[in-house]
N, CA, C and O of each residue as an XYZ file, in Angstrom:
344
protein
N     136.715    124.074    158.422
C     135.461    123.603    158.977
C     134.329    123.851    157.977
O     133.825    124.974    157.990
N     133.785    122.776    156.957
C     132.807    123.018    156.358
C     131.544    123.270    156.814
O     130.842    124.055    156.176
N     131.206    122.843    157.619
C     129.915    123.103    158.522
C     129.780    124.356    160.042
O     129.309    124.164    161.163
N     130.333    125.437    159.513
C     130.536    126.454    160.705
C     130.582    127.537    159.725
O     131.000    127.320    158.588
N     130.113    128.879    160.159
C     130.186    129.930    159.259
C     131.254    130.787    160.063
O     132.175    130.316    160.730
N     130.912    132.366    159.845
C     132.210    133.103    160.164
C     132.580    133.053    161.524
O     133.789    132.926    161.718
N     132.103    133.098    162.172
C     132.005    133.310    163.830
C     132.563    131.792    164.439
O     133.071    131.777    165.560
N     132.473    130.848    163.847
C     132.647    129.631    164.097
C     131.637    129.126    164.765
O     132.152    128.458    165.661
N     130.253    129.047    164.859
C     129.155    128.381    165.111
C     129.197    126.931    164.038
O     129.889    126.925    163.020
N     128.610    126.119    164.330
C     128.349    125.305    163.508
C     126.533    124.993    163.164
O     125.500    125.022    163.833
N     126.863    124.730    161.885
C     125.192    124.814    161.324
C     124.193    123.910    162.600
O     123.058    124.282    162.897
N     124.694    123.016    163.071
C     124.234    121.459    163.987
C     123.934    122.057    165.360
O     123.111    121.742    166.219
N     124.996    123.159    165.289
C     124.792    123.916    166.784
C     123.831    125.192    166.557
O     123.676    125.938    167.524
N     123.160    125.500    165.319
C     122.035    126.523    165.125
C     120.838    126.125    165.378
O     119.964    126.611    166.095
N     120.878    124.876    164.506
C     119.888    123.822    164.272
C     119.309    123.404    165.700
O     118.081    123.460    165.773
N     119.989    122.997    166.842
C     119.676    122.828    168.006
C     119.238    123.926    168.891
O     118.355    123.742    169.729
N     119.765    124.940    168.748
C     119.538    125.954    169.248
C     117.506    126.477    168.275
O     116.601    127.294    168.442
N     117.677    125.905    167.815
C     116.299    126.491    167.673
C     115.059    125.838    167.792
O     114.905    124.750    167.237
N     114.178    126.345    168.424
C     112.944    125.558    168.954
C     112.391    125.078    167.889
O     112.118    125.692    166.858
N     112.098    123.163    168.304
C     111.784    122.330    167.449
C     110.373    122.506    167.384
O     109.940    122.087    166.310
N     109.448    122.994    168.174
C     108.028    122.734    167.992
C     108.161    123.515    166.266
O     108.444    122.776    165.323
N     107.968    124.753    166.074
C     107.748    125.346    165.157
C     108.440    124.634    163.740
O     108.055    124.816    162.585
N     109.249    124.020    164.066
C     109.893    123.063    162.901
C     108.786    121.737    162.581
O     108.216    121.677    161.491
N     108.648    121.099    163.241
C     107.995    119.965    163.713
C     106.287    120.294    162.699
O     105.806    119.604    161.800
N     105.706    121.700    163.372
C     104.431    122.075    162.752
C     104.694    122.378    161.552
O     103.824    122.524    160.694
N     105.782    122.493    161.379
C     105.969    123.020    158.980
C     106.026    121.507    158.701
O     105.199    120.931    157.995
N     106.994    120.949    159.268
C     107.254    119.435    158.509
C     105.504    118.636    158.307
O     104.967    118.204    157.287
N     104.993    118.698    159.754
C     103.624    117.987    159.451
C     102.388    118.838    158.576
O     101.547    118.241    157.903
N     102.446    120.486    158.727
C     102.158    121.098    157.091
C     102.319    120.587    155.959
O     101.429    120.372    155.136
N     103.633    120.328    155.832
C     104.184    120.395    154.491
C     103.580    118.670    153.993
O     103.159    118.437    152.860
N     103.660    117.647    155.074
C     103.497    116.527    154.618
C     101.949    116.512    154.854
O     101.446    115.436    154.531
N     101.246    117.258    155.242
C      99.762    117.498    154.691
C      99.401    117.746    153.654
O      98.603    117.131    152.947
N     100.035    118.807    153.438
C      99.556    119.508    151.730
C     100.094    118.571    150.697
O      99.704    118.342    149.552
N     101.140    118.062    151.428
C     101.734    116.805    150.180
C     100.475    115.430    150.033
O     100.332    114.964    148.903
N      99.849    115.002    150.871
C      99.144    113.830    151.168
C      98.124    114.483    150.433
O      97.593    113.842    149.527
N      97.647    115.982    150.726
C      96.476    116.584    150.370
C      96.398    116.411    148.685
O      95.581    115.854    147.951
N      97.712    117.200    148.420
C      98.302    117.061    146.273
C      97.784    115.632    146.271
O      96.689    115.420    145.750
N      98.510    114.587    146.833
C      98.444    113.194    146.198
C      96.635    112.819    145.818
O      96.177    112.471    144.730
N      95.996    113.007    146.938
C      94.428    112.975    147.039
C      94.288    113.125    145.639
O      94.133    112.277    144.761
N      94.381    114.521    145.584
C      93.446    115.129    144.148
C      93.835    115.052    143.779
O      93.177    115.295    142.768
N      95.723    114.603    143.104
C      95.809    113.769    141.864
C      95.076    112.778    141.684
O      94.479    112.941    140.620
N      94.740    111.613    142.274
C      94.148    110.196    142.451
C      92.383    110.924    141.934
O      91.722    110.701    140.919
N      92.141    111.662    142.922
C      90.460    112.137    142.520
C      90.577    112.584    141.417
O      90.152    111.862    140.515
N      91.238    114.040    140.996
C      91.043    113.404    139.123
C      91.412    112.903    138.232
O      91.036    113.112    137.079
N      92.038    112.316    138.513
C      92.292    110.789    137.462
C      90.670    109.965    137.411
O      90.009    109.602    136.438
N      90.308    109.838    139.346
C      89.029    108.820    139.272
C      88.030    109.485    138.415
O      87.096    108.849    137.926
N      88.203    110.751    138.219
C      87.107    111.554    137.679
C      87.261    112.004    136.064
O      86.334    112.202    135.279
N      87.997    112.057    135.929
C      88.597    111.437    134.311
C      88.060    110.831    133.732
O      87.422    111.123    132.720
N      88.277    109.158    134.578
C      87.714    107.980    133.984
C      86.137    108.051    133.759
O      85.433    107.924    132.757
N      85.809    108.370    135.424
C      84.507    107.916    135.313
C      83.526    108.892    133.964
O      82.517    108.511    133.370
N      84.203    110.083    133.828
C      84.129    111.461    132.951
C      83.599    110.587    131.493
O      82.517    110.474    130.918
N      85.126    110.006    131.240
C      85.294    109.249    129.718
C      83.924    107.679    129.735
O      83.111    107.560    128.818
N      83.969    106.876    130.711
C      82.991    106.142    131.065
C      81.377    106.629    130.611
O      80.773    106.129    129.662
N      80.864    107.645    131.453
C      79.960    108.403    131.126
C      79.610    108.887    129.354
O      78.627    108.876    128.613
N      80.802    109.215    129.280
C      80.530    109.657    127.147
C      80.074    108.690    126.965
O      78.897    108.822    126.633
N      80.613    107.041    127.033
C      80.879    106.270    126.187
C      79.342    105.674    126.474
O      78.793    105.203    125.478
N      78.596    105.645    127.715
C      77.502    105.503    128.191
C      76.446    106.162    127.444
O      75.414    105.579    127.114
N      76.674    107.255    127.204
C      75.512    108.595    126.713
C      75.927    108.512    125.085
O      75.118    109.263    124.540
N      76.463    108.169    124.461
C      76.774    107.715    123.454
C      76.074    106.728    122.826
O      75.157    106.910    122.025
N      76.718    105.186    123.366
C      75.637    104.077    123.202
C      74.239    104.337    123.314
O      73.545    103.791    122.457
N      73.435    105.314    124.495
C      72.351    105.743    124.937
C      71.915    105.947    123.624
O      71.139    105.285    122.935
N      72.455    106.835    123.420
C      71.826    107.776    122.208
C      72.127    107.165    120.774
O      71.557    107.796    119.884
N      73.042    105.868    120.246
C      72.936    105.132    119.266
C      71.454    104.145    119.112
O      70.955    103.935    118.006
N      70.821    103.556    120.495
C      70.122    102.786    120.967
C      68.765    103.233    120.435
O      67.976    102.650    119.691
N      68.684    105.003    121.301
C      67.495    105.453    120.851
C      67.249    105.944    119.388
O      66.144    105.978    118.847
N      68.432    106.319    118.826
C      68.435    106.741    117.548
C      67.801    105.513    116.293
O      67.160    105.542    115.242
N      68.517    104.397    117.278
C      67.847    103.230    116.247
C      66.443    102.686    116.485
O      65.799    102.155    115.580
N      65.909    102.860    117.938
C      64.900    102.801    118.272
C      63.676    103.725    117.139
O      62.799    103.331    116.370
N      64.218    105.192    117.565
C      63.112    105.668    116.583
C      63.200    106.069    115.379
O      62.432    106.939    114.968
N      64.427    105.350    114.360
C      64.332    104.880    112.960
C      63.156    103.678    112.439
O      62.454    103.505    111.443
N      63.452    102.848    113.994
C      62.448    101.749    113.818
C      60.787    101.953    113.668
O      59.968    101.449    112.898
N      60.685    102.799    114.620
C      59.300    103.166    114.934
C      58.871    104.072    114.017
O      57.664    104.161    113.795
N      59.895    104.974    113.269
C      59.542    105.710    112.050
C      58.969    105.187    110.950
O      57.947    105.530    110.355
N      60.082    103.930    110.653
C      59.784    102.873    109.477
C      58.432    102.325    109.455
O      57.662    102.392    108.497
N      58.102    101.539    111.078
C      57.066    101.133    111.221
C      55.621    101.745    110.969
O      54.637    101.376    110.328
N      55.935    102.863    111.771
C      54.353    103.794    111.407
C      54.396    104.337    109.809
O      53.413    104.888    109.313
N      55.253    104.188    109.299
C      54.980    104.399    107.681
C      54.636    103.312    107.126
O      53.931    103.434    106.125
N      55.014    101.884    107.582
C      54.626    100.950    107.041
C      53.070    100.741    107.209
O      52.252    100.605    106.298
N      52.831    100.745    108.606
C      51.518    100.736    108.913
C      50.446    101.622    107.924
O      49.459    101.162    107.351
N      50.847    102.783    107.900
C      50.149    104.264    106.838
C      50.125    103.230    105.574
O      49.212    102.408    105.643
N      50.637    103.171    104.884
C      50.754    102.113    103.655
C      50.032    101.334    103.456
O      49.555    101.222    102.326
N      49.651    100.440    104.550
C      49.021     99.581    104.058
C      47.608     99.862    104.666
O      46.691     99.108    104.340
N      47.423    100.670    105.340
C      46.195    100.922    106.223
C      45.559    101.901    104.819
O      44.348    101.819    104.613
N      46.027    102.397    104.309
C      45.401    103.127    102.975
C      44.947    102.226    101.349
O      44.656    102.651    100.231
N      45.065    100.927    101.891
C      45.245     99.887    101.148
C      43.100     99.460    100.746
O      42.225     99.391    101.609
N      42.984     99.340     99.787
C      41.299     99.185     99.873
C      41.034     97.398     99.918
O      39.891     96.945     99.983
């Protein structure tokens, strides 16, 4: 008998014998905390992206302004230049 231990019970006849509520509340635990894992895999991944998104944002930002006030540098020297002009 593969399914019976020494006494000759069988595993099917333990299994029944034991109150299902308390089984029932681990299984819907367990498939909580599992649904719960899946969540916050998915949230940081979304947060990853939006993470890498953001650099690439504050990046450009800061190429934009950098060229902005090369421009305005150039300019007010140009202006000095010629405003010293007789």
């Amino acid at each position: 008998m593969p399914d019976s231990d020494s006494s000759g019970c069988t595993v099917w006849g333990l299994i029944a014998a034991l109150d299902p509520l308390p089984l029932f509340a681990a299984f819907r635990a367990h498939r909580q905390s599992t649904r719960f894992i899946l969540s916050n895999e998915m949230l940081r991944k979304k947060a990853q992206r939006l993470n890498q998104e953001n650099q690439a944002l504050l990046s450009e930002l800061k190429q934009k302004l950098s060229k902005t006030n090369s421009n305005a540098s150039s300019s007010s020297t140009t202006n000095t230049v010629n405003s010293n002009k007789p």
